[in-house]
GULOKOL-403102 format. One record per residue (C-alpha): residue number from 0; residue in three letters; chain; x, y, z. Coordinates in nm, 3 decimals. Each point is the difference from the previous one (the first is absolute). Layout:
! GULOKOL-403102
pos; code; unit; px; py; pz
NUM; ala; A; X; Y; Z .
...
! end
This chain:
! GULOKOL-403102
pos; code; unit; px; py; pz
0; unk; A; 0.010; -1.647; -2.525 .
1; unk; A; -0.262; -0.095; 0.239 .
2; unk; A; -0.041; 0.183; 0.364 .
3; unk; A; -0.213; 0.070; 0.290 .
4; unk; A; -0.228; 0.299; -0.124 .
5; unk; A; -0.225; 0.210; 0.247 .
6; unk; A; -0.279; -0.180; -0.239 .
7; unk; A; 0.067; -0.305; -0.161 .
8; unk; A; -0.051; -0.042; -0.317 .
9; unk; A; 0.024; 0.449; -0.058 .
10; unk; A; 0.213; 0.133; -0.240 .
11; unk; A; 0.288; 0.196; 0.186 .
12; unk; A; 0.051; 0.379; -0.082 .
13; unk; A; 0.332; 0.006; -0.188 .
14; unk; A; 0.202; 0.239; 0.203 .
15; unk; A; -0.028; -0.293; 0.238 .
16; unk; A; 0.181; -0.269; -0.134 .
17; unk; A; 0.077; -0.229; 0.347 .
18; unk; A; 0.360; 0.148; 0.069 .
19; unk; A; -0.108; 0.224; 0.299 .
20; unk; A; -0.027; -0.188; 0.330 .
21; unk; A; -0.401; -0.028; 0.112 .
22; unk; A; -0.098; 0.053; -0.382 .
23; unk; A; -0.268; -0.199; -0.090 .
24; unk; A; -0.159; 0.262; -0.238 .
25; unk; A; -0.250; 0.164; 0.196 .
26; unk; A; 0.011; 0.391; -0.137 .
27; unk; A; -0.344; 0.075; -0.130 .
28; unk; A; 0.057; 0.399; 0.017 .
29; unk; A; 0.310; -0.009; -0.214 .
30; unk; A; 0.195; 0.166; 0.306 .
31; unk; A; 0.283; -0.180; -0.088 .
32; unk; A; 0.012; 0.029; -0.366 .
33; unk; A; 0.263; 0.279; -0.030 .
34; unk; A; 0.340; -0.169; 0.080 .
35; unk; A; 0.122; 0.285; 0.255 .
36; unk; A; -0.318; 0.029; 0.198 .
37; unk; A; 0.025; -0.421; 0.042 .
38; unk; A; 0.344; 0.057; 0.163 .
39; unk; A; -0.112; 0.264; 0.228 .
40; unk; A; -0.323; -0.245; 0.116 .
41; unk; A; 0.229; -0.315; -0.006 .
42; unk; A; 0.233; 0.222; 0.244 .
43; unk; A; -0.318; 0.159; 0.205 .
44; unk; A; -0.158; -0.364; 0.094 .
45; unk; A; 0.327; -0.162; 0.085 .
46; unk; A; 0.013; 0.290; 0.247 .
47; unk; A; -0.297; -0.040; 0.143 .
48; unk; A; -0.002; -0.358; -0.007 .
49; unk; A; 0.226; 0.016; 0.225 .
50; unk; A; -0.112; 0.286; 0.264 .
51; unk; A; -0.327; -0.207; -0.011 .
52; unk; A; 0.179; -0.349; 0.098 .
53; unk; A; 0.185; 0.222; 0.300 .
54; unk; A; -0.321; 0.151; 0.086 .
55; unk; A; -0.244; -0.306; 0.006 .
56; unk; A; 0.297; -0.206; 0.162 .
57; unk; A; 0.024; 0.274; 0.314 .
58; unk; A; -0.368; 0.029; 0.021 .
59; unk; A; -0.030; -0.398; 0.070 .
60; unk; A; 0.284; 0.017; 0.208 .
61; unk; A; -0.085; 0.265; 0.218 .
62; unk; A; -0.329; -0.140; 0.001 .
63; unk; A; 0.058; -0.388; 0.094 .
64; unk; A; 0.233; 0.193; 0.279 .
65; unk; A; -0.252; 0.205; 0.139 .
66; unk; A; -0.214; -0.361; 0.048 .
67; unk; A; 0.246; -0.148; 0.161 .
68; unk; A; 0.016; 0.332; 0.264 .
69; unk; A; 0.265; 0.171; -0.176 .
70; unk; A; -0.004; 0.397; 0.053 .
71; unk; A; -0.104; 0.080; -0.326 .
72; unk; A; -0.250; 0.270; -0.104 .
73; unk; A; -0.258; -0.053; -0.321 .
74; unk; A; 0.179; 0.039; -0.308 .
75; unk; A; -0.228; 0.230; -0.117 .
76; unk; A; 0.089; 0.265; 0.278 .
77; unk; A; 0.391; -0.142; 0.030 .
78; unk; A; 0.147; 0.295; -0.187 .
79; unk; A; -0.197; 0.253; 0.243 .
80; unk; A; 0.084; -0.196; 0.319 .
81; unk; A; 0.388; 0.012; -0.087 .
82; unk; A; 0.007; 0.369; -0.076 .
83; unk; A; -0.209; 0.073; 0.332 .
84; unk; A; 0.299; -0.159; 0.171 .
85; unk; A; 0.257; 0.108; -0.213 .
86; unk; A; 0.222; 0.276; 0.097 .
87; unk; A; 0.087; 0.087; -0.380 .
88; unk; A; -0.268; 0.291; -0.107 .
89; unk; A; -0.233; -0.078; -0.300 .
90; unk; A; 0.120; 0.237; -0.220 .
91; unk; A; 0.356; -0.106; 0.012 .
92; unk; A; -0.052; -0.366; -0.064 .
93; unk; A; -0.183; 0.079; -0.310 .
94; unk; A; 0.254; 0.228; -0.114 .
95; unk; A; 0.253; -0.247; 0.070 .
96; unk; A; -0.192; -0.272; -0.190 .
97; unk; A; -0.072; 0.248; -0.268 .
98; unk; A; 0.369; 0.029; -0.075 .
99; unk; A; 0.131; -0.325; 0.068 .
100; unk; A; -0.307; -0.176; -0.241 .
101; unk; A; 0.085; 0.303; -0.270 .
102; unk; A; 0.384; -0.100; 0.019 .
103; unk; A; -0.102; -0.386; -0.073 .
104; unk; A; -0.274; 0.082; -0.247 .
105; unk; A; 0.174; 0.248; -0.228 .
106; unk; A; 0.284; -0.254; 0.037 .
107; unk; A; -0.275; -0.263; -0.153 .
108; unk; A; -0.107; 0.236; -0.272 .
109; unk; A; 0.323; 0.035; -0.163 .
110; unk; A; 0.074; -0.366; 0.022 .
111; unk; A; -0.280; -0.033; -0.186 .
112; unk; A; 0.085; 0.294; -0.264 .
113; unk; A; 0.311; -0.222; -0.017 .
114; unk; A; 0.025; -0.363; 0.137 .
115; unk; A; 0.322; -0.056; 0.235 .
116; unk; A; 0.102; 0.450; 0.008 .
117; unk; A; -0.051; -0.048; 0.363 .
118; unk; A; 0.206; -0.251; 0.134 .
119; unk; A; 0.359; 0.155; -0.050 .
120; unk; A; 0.088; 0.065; 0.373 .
121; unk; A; -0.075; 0.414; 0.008 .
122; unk; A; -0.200; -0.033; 0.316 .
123; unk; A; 0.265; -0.113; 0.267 .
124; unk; A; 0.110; -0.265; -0.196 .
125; unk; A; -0.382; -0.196; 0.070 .
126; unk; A; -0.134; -0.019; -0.270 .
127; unk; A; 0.304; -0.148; -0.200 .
128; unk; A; -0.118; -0.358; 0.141 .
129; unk; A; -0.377; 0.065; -0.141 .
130; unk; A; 0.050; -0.032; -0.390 .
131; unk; A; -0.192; -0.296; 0.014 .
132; unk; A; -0.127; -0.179; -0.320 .
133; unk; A; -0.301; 0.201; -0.107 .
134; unk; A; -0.222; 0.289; 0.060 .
135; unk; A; -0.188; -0.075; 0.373 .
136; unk; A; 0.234; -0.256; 0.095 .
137; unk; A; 0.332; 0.187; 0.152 .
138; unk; A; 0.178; -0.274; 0.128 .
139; unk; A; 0.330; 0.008; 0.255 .
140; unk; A; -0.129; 0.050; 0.310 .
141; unk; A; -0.384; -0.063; -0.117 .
142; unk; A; 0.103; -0.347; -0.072 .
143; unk; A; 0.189; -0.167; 0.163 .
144; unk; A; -0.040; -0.368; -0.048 .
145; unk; A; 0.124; 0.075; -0.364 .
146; unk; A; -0.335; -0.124; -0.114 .
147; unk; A; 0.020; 0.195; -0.312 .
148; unk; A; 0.313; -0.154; -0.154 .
149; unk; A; -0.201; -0.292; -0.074 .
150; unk; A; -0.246; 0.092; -0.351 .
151; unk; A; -0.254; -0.242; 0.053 .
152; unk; A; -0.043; 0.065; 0.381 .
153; unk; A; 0.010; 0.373; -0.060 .
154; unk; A; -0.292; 0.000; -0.216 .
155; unk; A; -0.227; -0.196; 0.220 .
156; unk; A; 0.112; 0.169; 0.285 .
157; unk; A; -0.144; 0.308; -0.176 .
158; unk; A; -0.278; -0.178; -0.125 .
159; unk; A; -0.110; -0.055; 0.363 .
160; unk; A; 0.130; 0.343; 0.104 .
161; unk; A; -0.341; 0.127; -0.210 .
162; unk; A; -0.203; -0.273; 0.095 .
163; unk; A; 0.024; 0.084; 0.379 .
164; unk; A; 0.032; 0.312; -0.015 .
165; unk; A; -0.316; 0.022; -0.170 .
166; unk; A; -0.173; -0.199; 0.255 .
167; unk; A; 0.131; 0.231; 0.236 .
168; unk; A; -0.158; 0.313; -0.179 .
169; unk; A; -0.318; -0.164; -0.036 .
170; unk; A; 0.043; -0.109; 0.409 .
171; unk; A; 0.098; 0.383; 0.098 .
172; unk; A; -0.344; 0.120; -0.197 .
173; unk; A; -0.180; -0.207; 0.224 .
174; unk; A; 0.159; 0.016; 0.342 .
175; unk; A; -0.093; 0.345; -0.078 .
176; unk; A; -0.354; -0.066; -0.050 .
177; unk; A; -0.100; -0.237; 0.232 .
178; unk; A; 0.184; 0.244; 0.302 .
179; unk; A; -0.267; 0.283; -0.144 .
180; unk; A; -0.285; -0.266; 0.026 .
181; unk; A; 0.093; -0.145; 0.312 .
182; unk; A; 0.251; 0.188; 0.178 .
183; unk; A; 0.202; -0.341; 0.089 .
184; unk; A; 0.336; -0.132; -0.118 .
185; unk; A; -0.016; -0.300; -0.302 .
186; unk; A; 0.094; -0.206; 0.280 .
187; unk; A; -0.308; 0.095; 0.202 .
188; unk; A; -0.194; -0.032; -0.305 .
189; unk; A; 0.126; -0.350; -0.106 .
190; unk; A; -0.027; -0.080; 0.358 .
191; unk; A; -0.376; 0.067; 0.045 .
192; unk; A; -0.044; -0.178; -0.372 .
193; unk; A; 0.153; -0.290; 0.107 .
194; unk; A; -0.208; 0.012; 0.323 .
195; unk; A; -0.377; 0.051; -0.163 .
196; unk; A; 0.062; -0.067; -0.388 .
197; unk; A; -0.325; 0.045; -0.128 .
198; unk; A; -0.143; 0.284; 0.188 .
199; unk; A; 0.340; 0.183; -0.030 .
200; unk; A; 0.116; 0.131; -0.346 .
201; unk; A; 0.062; 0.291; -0.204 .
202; unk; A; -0.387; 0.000; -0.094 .
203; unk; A; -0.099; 0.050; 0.363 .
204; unk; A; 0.200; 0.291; 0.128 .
205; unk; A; -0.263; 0.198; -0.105 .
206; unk; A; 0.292; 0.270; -0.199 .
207; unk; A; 0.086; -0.278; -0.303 .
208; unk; A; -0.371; -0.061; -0.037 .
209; unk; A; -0.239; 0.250; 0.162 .
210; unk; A; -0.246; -0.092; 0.192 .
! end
């Protein structure tokens, strides 16, 4: 059957066949190809997908606050402003992130080894309310409207789930580089477009295009 393609018109790899969410056949270095390794980098974006949608969304935020006056420092520099006031050293909030992100990851890893193994209460009874349907999507407390009960509204919720949260990658990439051209927020820098749109782009910071 007919759907959206990358390229319209191309012929789709066949690993790819449409049932993924976001697959509109765009693998040209075979990464994919080997049926394990497509589960591990179906797993891996959804992930970041959605650290990137957290991360663009509190960059904005913080942002649009610090317009309006808000105390807020540069985004760039927020994670070294709030551990010079913090009275928790360095070295132990990395450990403790170290073992509380090992705990959830190696708890991902052998739901993946073996879809639904993890959700049978041995942690405190928690996780017994995050079988959820499928691998990435635990359910219980992670949603709930219920919104997955419902097929059809499941898959485009996923569907969009990709969408954005590719955006979002593709957003994060360039906050990034336009804070190393200009030093200013994307607010600034949307700001100051808006303000002077021809003589202020990305070809006239003088770092995207030297001068």
């Amino acid at each position: 059957a007919d759907r959206p393609l990358w390229s319209p018109g191309s012929e789709p790899p066949a690993w790819l066949d449409g049932s993924l969410a976001g697959d509109y056949g765009f693998d040209p270095l075979h990464l994919s190809e080997e049926p394990e390794m497509r589960k591990w980098m179906v797993q891996a974006e959804l992930v970041h997908c959605r650290w990137a949608m957290l991360g663009v969304a509190g960059i904005l935020f913080t942002s649009i606050g610090a317009k309006a006056g808000g105390n807020f420092p540069d985004w760039y520099d927020a994670g070294k402003e709030l551990q010079k006031n913090s009275d928790i050293p360095l070295g132990s909030l990395i450990f403790t992130e170290l073992l509380l992100f090992g705990w959830v990851e190696t708890k991902r890893l052998y739901d993946l080894r073996n879809p639904g193994s993890q959700g049978d209460g041995s942690f405190l009874g928690i996780t017994d309310g995050l079988k959820g349907k499928e691998n990435g999507y635990p359910g219980g407390l992670f949603d709930p409207m219920g919104m997955s009960k419902n097929e059809a509204s499941f898959k485009e919720a996923k569907q969009k789930e990709v969408k954005n949260g590719r955006l979002a990658m593709l957003a994060f990439v360039g906050f990034i580089a336009q804070h190393h051209a200009t030093h200013k927020s994307p607010i600034d820098n949307l700001l100051d477009h808006v303000a002077d749109p021809f003589h202020v782009t990305f070809a006239t910071n003088g770092v995207s295009i030297p001068h």
